[in-house]
N, CA, C and O atoms as a Tinker XYZ file with bonds, in Angstrom:
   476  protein
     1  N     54.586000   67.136000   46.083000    73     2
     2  CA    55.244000   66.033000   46.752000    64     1     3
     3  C     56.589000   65.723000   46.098000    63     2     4     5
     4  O     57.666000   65.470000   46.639000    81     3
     5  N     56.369000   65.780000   45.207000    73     3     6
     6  CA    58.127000   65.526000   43.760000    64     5     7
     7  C     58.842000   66.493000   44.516000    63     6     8     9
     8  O     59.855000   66.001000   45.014000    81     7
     9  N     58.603000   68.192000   44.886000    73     7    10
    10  CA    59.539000   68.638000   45.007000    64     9    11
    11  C     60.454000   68.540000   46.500000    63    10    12    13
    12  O     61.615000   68.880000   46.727000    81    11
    13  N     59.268000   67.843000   47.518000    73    11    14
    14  CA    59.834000   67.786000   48.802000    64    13    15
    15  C     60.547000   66.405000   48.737000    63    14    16    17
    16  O     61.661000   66.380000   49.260000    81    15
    17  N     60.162000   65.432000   48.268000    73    15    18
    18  CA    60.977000   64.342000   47.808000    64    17    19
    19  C     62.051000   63.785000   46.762000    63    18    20    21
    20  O     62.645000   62.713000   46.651000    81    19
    21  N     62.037000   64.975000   46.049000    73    19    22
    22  CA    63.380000   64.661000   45.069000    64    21    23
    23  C     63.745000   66.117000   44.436000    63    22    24    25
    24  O     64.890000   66.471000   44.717000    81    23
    25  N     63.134000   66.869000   43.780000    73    23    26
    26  CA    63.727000   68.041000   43.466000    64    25    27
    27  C     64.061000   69.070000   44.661000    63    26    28    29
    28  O     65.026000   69.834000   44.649000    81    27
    29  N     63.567000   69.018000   45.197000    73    27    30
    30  CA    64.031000   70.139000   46.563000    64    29    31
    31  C     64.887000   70.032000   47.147000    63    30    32    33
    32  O     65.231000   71.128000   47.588000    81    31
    33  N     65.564000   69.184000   47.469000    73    31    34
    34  CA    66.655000   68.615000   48.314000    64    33    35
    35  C     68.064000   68.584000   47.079000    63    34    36    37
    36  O     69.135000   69.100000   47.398000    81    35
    37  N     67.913000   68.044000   45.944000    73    35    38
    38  CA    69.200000   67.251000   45.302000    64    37    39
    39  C     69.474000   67.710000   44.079000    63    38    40    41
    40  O     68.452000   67.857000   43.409000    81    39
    41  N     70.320000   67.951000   43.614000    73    39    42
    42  CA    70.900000   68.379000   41.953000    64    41    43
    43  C     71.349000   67.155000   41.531000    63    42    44    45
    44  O     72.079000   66.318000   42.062000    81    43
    45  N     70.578000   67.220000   40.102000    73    43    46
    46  CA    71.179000   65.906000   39.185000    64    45    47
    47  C     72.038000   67.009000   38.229000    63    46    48    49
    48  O     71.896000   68.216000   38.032000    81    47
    49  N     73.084000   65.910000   37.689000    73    47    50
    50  CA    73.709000   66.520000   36.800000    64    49    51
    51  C     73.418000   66.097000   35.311000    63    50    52    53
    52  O     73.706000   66.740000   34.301000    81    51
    53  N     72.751000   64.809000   35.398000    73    51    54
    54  CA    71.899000   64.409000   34.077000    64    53    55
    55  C     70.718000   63.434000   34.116000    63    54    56    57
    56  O     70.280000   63.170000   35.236000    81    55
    57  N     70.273000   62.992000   33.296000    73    55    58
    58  CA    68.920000   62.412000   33.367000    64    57    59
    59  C     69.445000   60.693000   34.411000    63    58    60    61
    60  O     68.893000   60.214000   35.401000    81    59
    61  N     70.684000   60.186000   33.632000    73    59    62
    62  CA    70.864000   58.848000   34.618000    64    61    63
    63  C     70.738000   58.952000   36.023000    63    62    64    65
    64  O     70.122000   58.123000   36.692000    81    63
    65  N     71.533000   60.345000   36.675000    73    63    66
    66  CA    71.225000   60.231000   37.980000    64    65    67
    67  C     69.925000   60.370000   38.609000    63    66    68    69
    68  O     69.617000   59.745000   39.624000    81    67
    69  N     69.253000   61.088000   38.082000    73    67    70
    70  CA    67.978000   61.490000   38.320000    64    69    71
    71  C     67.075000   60.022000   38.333000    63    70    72    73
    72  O     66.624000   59.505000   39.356000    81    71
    73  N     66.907000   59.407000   36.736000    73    71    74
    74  CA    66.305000   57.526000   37.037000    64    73    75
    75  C     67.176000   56.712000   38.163000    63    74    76    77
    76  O     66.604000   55.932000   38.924000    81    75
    77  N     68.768000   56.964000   38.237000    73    75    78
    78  CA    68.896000   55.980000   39.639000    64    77    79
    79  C     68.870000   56.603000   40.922000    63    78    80    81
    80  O     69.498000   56.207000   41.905000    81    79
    81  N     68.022000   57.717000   40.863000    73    79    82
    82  CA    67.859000   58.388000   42.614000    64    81    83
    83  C     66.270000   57.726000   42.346000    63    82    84    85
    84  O     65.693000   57.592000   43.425000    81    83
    85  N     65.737000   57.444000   41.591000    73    83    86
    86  CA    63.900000   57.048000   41.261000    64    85    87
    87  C     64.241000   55.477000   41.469000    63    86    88    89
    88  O     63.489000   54.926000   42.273000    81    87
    89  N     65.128000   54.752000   40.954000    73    87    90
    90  CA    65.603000   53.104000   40.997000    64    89    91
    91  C     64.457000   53.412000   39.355000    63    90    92    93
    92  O     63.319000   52.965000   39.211000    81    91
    93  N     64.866000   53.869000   38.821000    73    91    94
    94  CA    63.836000   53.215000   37.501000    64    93    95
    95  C     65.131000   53.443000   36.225000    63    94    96    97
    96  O     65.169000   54.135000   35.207000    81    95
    97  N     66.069000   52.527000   36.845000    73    95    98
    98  CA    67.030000   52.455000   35.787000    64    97    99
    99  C     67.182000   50.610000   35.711000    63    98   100   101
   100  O     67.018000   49.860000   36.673000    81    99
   101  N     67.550000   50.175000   34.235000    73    99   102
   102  CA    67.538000   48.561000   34.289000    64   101   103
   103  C     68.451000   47.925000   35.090000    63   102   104   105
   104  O     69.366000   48.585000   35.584000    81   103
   105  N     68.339000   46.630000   35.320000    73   103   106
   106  CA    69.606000   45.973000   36.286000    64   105   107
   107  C     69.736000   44.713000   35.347000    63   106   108   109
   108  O     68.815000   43.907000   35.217000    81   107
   109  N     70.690000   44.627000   34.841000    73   107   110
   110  CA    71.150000   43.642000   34.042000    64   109   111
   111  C     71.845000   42.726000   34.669000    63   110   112   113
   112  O     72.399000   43.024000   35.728000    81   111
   113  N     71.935000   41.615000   34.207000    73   111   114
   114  CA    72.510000   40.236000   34.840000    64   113   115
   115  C     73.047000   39.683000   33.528000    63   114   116   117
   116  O     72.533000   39.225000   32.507000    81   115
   117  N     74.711000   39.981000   34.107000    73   115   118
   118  CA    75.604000   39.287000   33.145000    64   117   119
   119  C     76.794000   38.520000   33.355000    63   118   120   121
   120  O     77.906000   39.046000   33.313000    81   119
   121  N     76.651000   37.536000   33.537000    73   119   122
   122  CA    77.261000   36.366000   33.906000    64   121   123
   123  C     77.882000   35.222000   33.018000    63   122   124   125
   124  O     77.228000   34.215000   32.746000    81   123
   125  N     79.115000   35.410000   32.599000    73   123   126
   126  CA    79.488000   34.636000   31.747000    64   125   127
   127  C     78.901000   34.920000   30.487000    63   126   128   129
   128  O     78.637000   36.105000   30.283000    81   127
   129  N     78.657000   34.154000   29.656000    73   127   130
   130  CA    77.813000   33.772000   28.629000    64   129   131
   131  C     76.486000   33.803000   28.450000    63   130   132   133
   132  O     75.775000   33.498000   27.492000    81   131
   133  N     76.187000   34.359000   29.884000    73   131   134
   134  CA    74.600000   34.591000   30.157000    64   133   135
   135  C     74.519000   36.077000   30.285000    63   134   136   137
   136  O     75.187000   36.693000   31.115000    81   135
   137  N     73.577000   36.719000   29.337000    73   135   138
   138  CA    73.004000   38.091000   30.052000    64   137   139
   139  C     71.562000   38.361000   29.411000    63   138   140   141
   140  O     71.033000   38.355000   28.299000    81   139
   141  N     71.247000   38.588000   30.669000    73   139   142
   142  CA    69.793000   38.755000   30.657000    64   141   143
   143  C     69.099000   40.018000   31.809000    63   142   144   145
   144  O     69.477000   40.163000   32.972000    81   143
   145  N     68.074000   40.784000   31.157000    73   143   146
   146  CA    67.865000   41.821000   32.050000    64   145   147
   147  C     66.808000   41.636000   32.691000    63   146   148   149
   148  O     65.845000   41.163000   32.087000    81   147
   149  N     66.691000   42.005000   34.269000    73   147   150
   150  CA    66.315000   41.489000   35.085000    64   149   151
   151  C     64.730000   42.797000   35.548000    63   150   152   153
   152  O     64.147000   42.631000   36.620000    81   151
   153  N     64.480000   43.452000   34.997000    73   151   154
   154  CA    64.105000   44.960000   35.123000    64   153   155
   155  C     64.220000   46.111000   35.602000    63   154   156   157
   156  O     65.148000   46.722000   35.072000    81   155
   157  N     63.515000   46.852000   36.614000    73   155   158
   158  CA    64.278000   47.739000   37.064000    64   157   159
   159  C     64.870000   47.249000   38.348000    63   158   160   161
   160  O     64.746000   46.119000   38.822000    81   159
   161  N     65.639000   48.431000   38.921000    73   159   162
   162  CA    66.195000   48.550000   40.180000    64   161   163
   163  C     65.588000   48.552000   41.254000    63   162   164   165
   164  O     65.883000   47.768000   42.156000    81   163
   165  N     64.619000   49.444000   41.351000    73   163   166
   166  CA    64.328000   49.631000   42.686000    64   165   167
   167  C     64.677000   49.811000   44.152000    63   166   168   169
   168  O     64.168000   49.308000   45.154000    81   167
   169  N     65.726000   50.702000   44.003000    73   167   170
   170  CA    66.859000   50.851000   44.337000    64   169   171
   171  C     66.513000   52.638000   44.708000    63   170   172   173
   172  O     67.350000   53.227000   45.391000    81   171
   173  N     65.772000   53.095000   44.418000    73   171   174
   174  CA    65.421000   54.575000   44.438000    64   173   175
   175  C     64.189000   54.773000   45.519000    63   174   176   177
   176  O     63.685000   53.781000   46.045000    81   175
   177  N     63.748000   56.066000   45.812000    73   175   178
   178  CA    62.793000   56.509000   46.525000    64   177   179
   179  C     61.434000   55.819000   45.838000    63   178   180   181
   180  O     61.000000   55.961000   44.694000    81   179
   181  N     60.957000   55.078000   46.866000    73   179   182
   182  CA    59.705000   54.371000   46.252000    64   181   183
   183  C     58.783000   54.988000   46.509000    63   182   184   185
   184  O     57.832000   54.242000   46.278000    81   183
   185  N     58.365000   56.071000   46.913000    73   183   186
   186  CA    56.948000   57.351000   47.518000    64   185   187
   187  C     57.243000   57.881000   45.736000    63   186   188   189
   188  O     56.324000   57.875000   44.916000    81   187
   189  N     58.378000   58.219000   45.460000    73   187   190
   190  CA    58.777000   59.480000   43.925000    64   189   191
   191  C     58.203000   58.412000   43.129000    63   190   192   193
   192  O     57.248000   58.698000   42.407000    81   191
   193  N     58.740000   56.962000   43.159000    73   191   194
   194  CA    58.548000   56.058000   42.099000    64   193   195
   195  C     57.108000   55.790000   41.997000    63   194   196   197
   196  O     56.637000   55.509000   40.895000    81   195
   197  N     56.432000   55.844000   42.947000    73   195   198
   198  CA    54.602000   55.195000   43.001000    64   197   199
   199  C     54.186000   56.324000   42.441000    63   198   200   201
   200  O     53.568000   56.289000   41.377000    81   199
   201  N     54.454000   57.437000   43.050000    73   199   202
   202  CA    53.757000   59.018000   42.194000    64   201   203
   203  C     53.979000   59.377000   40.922000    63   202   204   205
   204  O     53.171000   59.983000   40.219000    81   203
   205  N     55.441000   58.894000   40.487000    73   203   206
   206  CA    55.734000   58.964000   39.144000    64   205   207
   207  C     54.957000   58.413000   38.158000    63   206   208   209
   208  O     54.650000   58.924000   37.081000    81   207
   209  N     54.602000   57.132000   38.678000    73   207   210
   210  CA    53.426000   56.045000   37.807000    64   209   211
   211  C     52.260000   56.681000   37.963000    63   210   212   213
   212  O     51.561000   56.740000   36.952000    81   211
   213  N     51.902000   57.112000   38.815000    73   211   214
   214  CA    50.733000   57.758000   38.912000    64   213   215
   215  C     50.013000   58.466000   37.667000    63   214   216   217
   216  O     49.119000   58.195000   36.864000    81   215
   217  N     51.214000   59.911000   38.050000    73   215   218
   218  CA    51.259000   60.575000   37.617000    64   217   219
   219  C     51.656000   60.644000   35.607000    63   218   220   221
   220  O     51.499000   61.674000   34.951000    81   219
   221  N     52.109000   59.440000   35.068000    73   219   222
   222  CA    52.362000   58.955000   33.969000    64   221   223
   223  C     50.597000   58.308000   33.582000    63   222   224   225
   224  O     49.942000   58.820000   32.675000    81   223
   225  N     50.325000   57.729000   34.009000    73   223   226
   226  CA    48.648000   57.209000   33.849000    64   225   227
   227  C     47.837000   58.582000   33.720000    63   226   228   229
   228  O     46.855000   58.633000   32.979000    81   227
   229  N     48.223000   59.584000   34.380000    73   227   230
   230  CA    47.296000   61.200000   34.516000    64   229   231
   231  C     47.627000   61.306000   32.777000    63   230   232   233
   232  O     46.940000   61.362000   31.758000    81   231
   233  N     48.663000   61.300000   33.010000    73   231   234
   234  CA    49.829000   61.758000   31.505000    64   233   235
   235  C     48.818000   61.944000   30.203000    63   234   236   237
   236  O     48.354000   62.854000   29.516000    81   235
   237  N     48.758000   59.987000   30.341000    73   235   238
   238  CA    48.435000   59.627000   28.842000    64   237   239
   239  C     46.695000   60.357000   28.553000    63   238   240   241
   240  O     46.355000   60.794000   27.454000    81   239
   241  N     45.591000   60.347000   30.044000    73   239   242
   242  CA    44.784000   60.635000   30.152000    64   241   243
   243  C     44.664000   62.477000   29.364000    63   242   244   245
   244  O     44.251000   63.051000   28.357000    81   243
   245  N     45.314000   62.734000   30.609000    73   243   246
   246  CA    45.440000   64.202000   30.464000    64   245   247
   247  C     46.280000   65.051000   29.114000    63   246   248   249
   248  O     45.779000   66.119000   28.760000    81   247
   249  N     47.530000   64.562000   28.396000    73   247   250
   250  CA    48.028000   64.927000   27.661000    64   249   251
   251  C     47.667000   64.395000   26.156000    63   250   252   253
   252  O     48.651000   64.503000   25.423000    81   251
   253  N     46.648000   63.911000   25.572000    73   251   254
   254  CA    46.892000   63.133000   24.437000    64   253   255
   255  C     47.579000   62.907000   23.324000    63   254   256   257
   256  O     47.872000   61.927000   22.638000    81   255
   257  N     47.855000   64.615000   23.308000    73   255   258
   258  CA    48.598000   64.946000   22.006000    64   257   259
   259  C     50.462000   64.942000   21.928000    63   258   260   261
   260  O     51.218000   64.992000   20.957000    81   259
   261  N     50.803000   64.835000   23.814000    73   259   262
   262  CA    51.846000   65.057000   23.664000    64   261   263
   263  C     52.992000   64.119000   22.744000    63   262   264   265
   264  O     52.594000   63.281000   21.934000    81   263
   265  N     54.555000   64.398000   22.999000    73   263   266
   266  CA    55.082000   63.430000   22.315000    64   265   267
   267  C     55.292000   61.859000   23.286000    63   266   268   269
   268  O     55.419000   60.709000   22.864000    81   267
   269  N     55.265000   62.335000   24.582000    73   267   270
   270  CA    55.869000   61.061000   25.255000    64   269   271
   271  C     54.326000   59.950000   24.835000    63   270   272   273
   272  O     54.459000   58.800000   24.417000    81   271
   273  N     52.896000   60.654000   25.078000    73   271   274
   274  CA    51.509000   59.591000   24.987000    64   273   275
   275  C     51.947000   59.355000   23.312000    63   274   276   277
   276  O     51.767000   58.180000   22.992000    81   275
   277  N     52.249000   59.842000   22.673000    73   275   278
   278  CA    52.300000   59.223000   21.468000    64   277   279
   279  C     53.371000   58.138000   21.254000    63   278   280   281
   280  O     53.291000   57.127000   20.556000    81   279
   281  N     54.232000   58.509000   21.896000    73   279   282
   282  CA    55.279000   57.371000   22.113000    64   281   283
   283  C     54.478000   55.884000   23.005000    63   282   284   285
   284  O     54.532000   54.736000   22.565000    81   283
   285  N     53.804000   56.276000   24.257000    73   283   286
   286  CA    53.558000   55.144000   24.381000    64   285   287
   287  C     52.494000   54.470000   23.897000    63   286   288   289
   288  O     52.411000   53.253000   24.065000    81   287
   289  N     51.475000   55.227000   23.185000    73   287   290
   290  CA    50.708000   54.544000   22.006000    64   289   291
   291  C     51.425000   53.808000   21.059000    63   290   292   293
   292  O     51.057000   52.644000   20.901000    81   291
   293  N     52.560000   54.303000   20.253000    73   291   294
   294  CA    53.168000   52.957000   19.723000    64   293   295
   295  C     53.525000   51.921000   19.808000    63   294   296   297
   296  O     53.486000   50.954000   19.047000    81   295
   297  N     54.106000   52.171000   21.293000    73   295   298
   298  CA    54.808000   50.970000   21.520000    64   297   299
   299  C     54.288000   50.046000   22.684000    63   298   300   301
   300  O     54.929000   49.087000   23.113000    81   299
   301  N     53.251000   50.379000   23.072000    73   299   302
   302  CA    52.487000   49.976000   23.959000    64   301   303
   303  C     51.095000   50.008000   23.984000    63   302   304   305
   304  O     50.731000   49.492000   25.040000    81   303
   305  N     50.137000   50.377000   23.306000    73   303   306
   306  CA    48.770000   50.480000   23.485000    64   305   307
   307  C     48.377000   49.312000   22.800000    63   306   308   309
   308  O     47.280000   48.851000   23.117000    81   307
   309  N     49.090000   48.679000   21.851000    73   307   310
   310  CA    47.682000   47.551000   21.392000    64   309   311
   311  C     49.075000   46.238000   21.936000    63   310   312   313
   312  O     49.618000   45.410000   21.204000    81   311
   313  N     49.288000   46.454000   23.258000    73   311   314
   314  CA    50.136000   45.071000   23.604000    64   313   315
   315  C     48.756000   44.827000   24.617000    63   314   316   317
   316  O     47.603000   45.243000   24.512000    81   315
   317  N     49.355000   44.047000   25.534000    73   315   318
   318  CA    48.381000   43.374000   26.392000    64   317   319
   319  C     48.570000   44.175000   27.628000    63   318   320   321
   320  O     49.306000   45.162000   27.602000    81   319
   321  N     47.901000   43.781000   28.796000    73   319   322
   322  CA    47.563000   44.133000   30.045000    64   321   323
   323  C     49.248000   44.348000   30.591000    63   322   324   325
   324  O     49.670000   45.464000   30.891000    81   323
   325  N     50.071000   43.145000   30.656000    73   323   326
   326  CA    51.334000   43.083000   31.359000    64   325   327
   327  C     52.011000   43.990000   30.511000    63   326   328   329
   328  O     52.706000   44.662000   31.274000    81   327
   329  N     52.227000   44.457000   29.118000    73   327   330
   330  CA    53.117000   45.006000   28.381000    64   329   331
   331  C     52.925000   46.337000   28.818000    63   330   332   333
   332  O     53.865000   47.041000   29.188000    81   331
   333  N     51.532000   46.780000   28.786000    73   331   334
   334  CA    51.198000   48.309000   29.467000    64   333   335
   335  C     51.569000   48.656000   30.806000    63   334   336   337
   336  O     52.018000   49.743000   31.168000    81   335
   337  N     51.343000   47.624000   31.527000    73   335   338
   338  CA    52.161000   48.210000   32.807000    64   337   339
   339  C     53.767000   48.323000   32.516000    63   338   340   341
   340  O     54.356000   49.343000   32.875000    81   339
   341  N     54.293000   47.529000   32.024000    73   339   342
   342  CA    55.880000   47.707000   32.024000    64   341   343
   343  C     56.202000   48.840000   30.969000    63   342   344   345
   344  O     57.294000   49.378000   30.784000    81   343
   345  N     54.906000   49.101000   30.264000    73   343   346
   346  CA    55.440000   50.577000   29.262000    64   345   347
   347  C     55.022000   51.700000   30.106000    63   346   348   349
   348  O     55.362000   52.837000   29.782000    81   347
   349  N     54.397000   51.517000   31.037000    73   347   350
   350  CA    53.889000   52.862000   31.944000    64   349   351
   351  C     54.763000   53.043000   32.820000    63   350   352   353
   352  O     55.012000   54.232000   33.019000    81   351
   353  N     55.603000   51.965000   33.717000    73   351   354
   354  CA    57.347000   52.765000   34.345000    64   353   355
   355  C     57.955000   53.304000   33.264000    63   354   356   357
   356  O     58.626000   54.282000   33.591000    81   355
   357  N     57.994000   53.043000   32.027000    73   355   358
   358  CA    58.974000   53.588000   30.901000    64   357   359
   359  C     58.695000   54.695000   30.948000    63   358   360   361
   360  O     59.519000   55.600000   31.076000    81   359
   361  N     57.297000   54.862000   30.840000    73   359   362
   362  CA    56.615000   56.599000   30.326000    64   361   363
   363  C     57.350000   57.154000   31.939000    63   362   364   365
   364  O     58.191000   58.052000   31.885000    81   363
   365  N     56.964000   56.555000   33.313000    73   363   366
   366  CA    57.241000   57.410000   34.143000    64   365   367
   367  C     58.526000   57.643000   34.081000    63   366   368   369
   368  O     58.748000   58.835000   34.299000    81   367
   369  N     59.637000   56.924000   33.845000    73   367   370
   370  CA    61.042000   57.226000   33.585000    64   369   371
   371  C     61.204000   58.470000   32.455000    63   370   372   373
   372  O     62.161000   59.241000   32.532000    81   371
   373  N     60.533000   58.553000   31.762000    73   371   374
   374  CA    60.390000   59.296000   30.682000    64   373   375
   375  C     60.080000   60.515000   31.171000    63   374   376   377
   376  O     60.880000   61.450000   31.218000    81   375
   377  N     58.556000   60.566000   31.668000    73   375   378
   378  CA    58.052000   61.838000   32.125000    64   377   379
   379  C     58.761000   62.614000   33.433000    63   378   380   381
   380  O     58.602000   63.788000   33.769000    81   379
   381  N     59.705000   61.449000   34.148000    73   379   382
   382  CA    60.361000   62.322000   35.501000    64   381   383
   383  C     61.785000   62.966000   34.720000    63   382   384   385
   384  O     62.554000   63.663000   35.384000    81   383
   385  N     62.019000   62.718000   33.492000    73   383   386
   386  CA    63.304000   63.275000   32.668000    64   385   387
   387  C     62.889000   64.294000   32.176000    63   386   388   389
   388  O     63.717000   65.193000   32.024000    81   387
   389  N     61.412000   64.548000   31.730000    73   387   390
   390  CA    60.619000   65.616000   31.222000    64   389   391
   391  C     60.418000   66.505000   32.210000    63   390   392   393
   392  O     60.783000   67.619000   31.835000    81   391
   393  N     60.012000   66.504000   33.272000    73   391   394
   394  CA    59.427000   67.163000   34.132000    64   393   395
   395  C     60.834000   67.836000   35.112000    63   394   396   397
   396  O     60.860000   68.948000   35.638000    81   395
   397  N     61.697000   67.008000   35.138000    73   395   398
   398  CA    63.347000   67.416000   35.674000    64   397   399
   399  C     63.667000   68.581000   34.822000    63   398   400   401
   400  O     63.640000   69.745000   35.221000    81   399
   401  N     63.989000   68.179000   33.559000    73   399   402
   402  CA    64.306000   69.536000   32.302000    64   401   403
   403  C     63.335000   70.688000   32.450000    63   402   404   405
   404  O     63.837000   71.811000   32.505000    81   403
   405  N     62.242000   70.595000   32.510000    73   403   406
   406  CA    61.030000   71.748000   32.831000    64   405   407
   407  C     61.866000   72.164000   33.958000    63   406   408   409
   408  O     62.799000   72.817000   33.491000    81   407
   409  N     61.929000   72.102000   34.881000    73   407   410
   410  CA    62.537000   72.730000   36.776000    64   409   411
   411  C     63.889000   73.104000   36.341000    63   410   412   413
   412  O     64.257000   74.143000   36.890000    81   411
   413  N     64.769000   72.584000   35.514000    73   411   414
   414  CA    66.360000   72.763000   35.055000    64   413   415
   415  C     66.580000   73.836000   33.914000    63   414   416   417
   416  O     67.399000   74.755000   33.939000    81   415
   417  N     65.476000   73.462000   32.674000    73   415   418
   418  CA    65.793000   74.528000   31.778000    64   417   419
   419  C     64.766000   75.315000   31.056000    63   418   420   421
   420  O     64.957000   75.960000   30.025000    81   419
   421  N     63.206000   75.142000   31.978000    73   419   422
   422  CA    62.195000   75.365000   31.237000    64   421   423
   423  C     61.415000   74.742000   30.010000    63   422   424   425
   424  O     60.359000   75.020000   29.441000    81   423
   425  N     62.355000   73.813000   29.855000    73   423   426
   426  CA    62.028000   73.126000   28.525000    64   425   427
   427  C     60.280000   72.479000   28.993000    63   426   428   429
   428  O     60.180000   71.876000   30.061000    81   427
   429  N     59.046000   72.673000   28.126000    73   427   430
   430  CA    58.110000   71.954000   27.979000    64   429   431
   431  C     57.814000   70.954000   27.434000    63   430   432   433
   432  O     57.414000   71.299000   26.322000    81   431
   433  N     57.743000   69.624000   27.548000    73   431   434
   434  CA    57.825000   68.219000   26.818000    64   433   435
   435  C     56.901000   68.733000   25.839000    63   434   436   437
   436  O     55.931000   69.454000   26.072000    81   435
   437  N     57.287000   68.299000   24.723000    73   435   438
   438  CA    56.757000   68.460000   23.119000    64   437   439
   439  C     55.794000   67.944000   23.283000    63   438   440   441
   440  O     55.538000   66.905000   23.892000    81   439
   441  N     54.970000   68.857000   22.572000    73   439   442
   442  CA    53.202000   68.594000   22.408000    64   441   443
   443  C     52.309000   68.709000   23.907000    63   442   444   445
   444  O     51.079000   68.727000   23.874000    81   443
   445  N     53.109000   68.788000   25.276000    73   443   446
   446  CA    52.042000   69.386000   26.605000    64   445   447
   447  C     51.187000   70.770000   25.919000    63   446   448   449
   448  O     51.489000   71.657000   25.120000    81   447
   449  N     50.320000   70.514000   26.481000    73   447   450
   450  CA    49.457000   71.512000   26.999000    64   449   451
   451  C     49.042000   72.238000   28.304000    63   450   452   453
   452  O     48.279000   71.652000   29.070000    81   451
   453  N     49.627000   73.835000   28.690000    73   451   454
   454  CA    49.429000   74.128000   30.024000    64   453   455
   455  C     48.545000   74.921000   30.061000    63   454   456   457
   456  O     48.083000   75.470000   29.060000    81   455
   457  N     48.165000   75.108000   31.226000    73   455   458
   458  CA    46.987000   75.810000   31.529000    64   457   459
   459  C     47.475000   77.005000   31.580000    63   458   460   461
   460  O     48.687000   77.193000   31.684000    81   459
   461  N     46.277000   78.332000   31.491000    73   459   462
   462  CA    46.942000   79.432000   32.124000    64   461   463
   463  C     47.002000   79.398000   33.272000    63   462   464   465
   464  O     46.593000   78.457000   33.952000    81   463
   465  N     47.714000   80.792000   33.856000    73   463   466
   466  CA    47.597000   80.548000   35.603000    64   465   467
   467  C     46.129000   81.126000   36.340000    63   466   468   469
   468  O     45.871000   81.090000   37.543000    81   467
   469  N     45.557000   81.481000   35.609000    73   467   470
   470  CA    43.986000   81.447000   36.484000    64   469   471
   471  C     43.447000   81.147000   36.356000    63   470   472   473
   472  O     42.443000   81.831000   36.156000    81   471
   473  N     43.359000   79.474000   36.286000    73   471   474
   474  CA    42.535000   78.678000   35.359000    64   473   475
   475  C     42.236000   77.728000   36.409000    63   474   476
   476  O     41.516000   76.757000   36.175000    81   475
C-alpha cells in the first residue's frame, strides 16, 4: 500500500520532503513573543499516515532489538498512555525515513532483522 500511495508515484529528495508529503512534520506557532508548538501537520496523505502508525506499533512488536524500538524505549516506554501515542507518530516519522532509505539506498535500519526470502 506505501508503494501505491507514496513511493510509487513521487521522488523525495530528502527525508523533510518525504515527513511533509506524510504531514508528520511539526507546525509551530510563532507569534510575537509567543512560540509554541502546536504538533503535527497533517497536512499529508492520511491512508500513508494511519499505516505508518500502524505499521510503527508492528515495529516495536516485531523488531525488538532494532535501533529505532530502542530509541523509543527510552524515551517513551515508562511515560504514560498519552506520551506513547505521541512517541509512536515519532517512531512512524522515523520508521517512514527508514524504510524511504531502504527503497533509495538499500540501507537496513540498524539492528532490523529480515527474513529470508522463503520464509
Amino acid at each position: 500500500m506505501l508503494d501505491k500511495e507514496l513511493f510509487g508515484w513521487r521522488h523525495f529528495a530528502n527525508r523533510r520532503e518525504l515527513a511533509g508529503c506524510l504531514g508528520l512534520v511539526p507546525t509551530p506557532y510563532d507569534s510575537g513573543g509567543s512560540k509554541i508548538e502546536q504538533g503535527i501537520s497533517k497536512a499529508g496523505n492520511k491512508r500513508a499516515r494511519a499505516l505508518l502508525v500502524e505499521l510503527a506499533w508492528g515495529w516495536l512488536r516485531l523488531q525488538p532489538d532494532s535501533a529505532l524500538t530502542q530509541w523509543f524505549n527510552r524515551r517513551f516506554a515508562g511515560s504514560g498512555t498519552r506520551m506513547r501515542r505521541v512517541g509512536i507518530v515519532a517512531l512512524a516519522r522515523r520508521l517512514a525515513v527508514a524504510l524511504w532509505r531502504y527503497l533509495e539506498h538499500g540501507e537496513i535500519p540498524s539492528g532490523a532483522m529480515l527474513k529470508p526470502a522463503g520464509a
